[in-house]
C-alpha positions in Angstrom: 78.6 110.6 77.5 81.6 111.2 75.1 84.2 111.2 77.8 82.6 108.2 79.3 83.0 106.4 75.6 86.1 107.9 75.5 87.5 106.3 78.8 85.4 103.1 78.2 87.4 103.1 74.3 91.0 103.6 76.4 90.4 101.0 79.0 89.6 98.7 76.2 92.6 99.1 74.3 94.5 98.7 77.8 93.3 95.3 78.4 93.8 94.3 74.7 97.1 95.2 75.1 97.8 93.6 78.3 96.5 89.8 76.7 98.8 90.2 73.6 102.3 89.1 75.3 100.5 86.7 78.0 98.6 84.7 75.3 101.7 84.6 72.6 103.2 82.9 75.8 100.5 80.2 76.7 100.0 79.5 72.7 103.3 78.6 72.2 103.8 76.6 75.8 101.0 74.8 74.1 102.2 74.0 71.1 105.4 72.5 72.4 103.4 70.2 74.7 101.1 69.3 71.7 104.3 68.6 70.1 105.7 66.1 72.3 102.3 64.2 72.4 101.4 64.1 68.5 105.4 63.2 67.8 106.0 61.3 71.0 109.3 63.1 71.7 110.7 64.8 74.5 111.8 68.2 74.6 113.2 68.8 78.5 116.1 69.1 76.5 114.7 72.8 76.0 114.8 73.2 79.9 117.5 74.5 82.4 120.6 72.3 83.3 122.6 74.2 85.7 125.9 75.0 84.8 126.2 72.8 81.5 126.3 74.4 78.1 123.8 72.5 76.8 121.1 73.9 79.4 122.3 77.1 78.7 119.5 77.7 76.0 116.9 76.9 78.4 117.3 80.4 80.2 114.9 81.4 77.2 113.1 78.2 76.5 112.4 76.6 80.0 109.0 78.4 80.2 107.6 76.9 77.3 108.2 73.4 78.1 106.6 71.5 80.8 106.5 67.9 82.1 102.7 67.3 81.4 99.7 68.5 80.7 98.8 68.0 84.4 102.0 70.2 84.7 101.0 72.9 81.9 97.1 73.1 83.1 98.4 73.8 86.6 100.4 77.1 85.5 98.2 78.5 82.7 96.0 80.2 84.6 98.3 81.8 87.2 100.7 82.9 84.8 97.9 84.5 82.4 96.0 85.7 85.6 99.3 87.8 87.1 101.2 88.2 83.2 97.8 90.1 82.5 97.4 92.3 86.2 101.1 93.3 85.4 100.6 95.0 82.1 97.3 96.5 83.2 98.0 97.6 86.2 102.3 98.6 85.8 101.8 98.9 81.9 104.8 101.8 81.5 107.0 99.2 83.2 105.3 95.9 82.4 108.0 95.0 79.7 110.9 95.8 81.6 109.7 93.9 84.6 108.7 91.1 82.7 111.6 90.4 81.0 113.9 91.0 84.0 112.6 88.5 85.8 112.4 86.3 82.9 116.0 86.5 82.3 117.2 87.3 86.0 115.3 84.2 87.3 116.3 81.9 84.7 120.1 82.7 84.9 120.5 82.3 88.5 118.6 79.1 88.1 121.5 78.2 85.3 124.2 79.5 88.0 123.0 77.8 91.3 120.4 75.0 91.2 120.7 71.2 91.1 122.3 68.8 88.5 118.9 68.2 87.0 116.4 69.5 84.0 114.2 72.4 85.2 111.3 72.6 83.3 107.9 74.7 83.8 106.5 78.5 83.6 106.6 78.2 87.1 109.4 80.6 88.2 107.5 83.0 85.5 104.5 82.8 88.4 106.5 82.7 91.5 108.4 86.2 90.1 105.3 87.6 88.9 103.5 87.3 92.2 106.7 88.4 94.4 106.8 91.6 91.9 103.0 92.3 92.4 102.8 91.9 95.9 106.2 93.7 97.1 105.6 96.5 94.6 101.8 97.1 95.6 102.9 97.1 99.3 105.9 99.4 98.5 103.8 102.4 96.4 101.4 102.2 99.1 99.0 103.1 96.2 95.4 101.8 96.5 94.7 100.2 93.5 97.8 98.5 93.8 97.6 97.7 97.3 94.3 96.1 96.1 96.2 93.7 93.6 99.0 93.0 96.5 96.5 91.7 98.6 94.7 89.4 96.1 97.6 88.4 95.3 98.2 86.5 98.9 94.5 85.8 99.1 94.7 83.6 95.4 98.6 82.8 95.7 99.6 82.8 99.4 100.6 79.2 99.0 103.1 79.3 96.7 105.4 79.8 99.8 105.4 76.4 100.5 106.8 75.6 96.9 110.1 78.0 98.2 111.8 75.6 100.1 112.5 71.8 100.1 110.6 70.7 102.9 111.9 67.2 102.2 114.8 65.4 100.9 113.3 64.2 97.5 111.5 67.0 96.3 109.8 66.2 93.1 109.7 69.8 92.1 111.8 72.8 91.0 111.7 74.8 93.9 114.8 76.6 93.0 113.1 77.7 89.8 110.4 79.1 92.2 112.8 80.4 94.8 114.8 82.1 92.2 111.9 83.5 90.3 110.6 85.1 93.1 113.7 86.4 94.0 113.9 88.2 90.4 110.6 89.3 91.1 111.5 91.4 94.5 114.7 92.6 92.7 112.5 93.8 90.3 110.1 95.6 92.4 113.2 97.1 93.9 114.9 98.7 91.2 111.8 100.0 89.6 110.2 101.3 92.6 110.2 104.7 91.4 109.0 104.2 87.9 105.3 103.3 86.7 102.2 104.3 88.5 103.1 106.1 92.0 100.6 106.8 94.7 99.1 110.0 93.6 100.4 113.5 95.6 98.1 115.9 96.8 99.1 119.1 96.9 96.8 120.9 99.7 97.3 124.6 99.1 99.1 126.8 101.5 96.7 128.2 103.8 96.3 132.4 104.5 98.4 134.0 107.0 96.5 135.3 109.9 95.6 138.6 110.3 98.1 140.4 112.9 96.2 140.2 116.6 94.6 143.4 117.2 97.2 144.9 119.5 99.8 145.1 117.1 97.1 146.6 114.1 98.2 150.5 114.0 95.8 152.5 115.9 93.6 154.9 113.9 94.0 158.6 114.2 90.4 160.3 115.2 89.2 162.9 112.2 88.3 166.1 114.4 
């Protein structure tokens, strides 16, 4: 019983710890979008515009600013969903993957994208579930396989939100192309860090016995 409160106690503190980063996030995406409603101002200004200095800011602000409520509602739950599977399951790593495609995915979207303001947590989502799923497919670990697949089963559309499949796209799908290419890059370069499929180490089995032919014969006692 005490090492089952024991593991129940750890577990706990795990999950606490994987909502503290995900829900700073979400509370201050919804501040700014209370903002703009109570004041009646608007702050894409905060976004991405590609290769201008004044949309160089939004490589750390773009996430918390979004176009409407209709817009913020959409992404809250995916990004709280896969933010929170990514510090539970990769916590050693979950910063450091996090971050990198934060910054990766927002600078590439600074660098090549179109002359417009990109807004949204979206490429935050399209990276975290490109991470998730390439990494669980790579360690070819169980639990993380696990996550991989639920992954495609809850998110498999988002590959249609990769590509302009029209000319007048009302969407940043170069934040979410360039989000998920941070997220793969990520999964890449820190392959061999965080959880690893476990090793098992079978033991070496006995020699056999020499066949009897070559045993030394026995001398007969008279």
């Amino acid at each position: 019983m005490k090492i089952l409160g024991q593991h129940q106690s750890y577990e706990k503190r795990r999950l606490i710890h994987s909502l503290i980063l995900p829900l700073l996030f979400l509370f201050l995406m919804f501040t700014v979008r209370l903002v703009e409603t109570l004041e009646n101002v608007n702050l894409h200004f905060l976004g991405i515009k590609p290769l201008s200095i004044e949309g160089l800011t939004g490589i750390l602000t773009m996430p918390f600013v979004h176009a409407s409520w209709n817009h913020l509602w959409n992404n809250a739950p995916s990004f709280l969903i896969l933010s929170v599977g990514l510090f539970y399951f990769y916590r050693p790593i979950g910063y450091k993957v996090f971050f990198t495609i934060y910054f990766l995915g927002g600078a590439l979207l600074w660098m090549i994208a179109r002359n417009s303001w990109h807004v949204g947590a979206s490429g935050l989502i399209y990276g975290l579930s490109a991470f998730l799923f390439v990494s669980g497919i790579y360690r070819r670990y169980i639990p993380l396989l696990a996550i991989a697949l639920l992954v495609v089963f809850l998110y498999g559309s988002l590959v249609w939100g990769l590509f302009p499949w029209h000319q007048f796209v009302t969407y940043s799908w170069e934040g979410h192309f360039w989000g998920a290419f941070a997220g793969i890059f990520a999964a890449v370069i820190y392959r061999k860090q965080g959880p690893q499929r476990p090793v098992i180490d079978i033991p070496d089995e006995p020699e056999d016995e020499a066949p009897y032919w070559e045993l030394p014969e026995k001398q007969e006692t008279q």
